[in-house]
N, C-alpha and C positions, 0 to 999 in steps of 0.2 A: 398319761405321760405328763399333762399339764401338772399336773395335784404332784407327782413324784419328784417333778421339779420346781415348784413353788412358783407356775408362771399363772396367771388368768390367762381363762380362754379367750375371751375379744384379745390379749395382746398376739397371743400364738396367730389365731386368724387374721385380725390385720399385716402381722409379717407375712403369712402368704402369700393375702393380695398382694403385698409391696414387692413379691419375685419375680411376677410376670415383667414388671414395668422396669425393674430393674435390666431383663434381659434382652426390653426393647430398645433400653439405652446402649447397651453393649452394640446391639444390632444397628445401631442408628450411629455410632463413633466408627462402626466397621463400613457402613456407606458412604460418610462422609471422606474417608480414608483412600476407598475406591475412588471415588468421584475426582479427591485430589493425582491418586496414581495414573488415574485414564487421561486428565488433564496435563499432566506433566509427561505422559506418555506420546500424548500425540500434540505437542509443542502448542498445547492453549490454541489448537485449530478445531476442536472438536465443538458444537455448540448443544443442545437438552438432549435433540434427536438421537446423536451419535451417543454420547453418554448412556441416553436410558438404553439405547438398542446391548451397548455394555455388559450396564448395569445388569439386564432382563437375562447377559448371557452367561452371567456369574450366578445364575439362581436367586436374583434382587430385582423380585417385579414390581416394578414402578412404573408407575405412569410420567405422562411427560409433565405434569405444573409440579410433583413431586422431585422431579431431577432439577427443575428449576429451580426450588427448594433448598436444596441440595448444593446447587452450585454457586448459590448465592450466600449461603452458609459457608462453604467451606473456603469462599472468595475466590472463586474460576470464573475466570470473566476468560468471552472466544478473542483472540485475537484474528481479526482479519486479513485475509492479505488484501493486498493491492492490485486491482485489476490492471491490466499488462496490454496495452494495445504497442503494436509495432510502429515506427514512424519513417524509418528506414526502409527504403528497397532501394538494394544499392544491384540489382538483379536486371539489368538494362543495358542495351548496347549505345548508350549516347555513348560522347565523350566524356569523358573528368578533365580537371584540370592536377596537376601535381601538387604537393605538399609543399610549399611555400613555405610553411610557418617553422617545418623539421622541430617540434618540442618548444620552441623557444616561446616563451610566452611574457616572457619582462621586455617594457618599450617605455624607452626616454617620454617620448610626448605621445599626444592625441593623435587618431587619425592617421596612426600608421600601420596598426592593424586591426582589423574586427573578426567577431566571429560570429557563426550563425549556427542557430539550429530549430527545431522544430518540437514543441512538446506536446501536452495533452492533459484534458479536466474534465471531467466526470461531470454533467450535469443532471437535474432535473429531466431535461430535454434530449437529453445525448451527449456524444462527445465534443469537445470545444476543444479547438486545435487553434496555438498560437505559437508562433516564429517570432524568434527575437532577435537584435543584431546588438552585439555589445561589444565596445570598446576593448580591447586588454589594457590600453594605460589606464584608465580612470576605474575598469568594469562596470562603468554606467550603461545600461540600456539605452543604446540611440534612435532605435526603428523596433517597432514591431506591430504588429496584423494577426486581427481572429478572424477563424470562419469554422462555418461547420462541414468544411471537406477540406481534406490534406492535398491541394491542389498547388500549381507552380505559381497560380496569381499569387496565394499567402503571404510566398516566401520574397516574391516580388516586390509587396506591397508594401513588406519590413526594411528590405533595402532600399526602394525608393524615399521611405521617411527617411532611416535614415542619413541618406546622400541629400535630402531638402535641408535637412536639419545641420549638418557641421560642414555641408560643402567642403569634402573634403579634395588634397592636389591629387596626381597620376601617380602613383609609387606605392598606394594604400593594399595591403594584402587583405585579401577577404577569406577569410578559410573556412570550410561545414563540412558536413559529411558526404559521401558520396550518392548519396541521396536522387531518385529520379528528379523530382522538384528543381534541385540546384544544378540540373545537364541539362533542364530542359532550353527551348530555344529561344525562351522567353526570355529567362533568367539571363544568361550568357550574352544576348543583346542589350540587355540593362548596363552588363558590368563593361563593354566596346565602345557602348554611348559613353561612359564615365569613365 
């Protein structure tokens, strides 16, 4: 066949070899492909594991430093979520106090209204829970307190700075959530004394 068509033989067998490789590139742009469909299928939450378990279930066995490979190539990066701790337990038979504040959140001056609430940070060590108390005129932070338990001192401890801090008159609305912490009997003897 070579002779009838004027080709040398080393050139005919070199394009052979060159077919295999050609068809591992076709198979390697059909991975990459997946890799991106599975990633945009399952909102960039998926990270090698999930992929290769995929991959392996499409008939593409791959190991996991290969999907790694893979995902790095085709630029899939996991988006993570954000771990979710509650701060709220409004699930208690204290008292509340009422909604004082009804929406309104614009104030002429200082020290007419604050607000309070309680959040949360991820540590090395654990959770780190800290309460803040912030002006609505200024939104400057006046009080706030860390601890590593979501307990009624915290939230205490935020309001107490900041009552040390702007000394404020009798009229001042404090508004939070309905929060066990803020019914507790602690809390509520802070705000009788002030």
């Amino acid at each position: 066949m070579c002779r009838v068509l004027g080709v040398k033989n080393n050139n005919y067998y070199s394009y052979q070899k060159l077919k295999p490789q050609q068809s591992v590139d076709t198979e390697h742009q059909e991975l990459l492909q997946w890799v991106k469909n599975i990633a945009e299928f399952s909102d960039n939450t998926y990270g090698e594991r999930r992929i290769q378990k995929a991959l392996n279930t499409l008939d593409y066995p791959v190991g996991r430093r290969k999907t790694a490979q893979l995902m790095k190539e085709a630029n899939v990066w996991v988006r993570y979520k954000k771990k979710y701790k509650a701060t709220t337990n409004s699930e208690h038979n204290k008292p509340i106090y009422d909604n004082e504040l009804k929406q309104n959140f614009d104030f002429q001056s200082a020290n007419q209204a604050w607000v309070q609430d309680i959040t949360y940070i991820w540590t090395s060590e654990g959770w780190l829970y800290l309460a803040v108390v912030i002006d609505l005129y200024s939104r400057k932070v006046v009080g706030w307190s860390m601890g590593s338990r979501m307990k009624a001192q915290l939230v205490c401890d935020a309001l107490t700075m900041a009552i040390w801090q702007r000394k404020p008159k009798a009229g001042l609305i404090i508004h939070s959530d309905q929060g066990v912490q803020y019914a507790s009997h602690q809390y509520r003897r802070i705000l009788r004394t002030h």
